[in-house]
N, C-alpha and C positions, 0 to 999 in steps of 0.2 A: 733788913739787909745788913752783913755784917761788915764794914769799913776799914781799911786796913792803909795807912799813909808811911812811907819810906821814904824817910829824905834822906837819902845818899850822902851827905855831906856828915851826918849824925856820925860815920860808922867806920875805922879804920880798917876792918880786914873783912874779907867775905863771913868767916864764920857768923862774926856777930850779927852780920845781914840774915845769916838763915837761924840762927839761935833767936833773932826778931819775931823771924817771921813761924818758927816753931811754934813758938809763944802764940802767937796774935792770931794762927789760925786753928789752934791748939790740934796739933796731928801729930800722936803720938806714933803715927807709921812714916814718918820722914826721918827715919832712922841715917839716910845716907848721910846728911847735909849736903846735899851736892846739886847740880844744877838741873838733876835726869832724876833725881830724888824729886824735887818742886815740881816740876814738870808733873809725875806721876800724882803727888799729893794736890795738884790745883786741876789737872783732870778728872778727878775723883768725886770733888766735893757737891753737894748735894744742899748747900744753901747757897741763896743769892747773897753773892762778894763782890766788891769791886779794891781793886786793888790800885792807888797812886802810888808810881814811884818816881820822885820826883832828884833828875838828874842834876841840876845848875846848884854850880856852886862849889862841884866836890871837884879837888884841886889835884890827889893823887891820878895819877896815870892807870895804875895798875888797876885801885877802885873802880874808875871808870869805866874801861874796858869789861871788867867786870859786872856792871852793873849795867853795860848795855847791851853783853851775852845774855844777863837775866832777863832782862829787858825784852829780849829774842824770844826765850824760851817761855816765859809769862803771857805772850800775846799769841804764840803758838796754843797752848794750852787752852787759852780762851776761842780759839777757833777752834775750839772741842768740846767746847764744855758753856753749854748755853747760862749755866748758873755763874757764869766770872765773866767781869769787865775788870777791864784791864785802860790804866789811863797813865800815860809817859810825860811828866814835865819834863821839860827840857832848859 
């Protein structure tokens, strides 16, 4: 199973959160960077992932809002996709 942990506090702008997670779930078709980009890329995937993102702690505003859209759209996907769990610290 391949593991994948985001602590939100790590990351000042969205990009770097999806250039992360580019990286770590190496999907070289996440060309968007964007939140309907991951969406499609964590739909897709064909090995068992689980994915922590964990929210406490991260003090920007905007970060956060952000990262609890992803947060939205991460748990969506896993209601599609029997290969991803999806786990929200808070």
């Amino acid at each position: 199973m391949q593991e994948v942990y985001i602590n939100g506090r790590d990351y000042e702008t969205p990009e770097e959160v999806h250039e992360f997670l580019n990286d770590a779930l190496d999907c070289p078709g996440y060309y968007g960077r964007n939140l309907s980009a991951l969406y499609d890329v964590l739909t897709e995937l064909s090995e068992d992932t689980r994915i922590v993102l964990n929210l406490s702690d991260v003090d920007d505003d905007g970060m956060i809002e952000f990262l609890e859209r992803m947060a939205e759209v991460m748990t969506d996907a896993a209601d599609e996709n029997d290969y991803l769990e999806i786990e929200i610290e808070q």
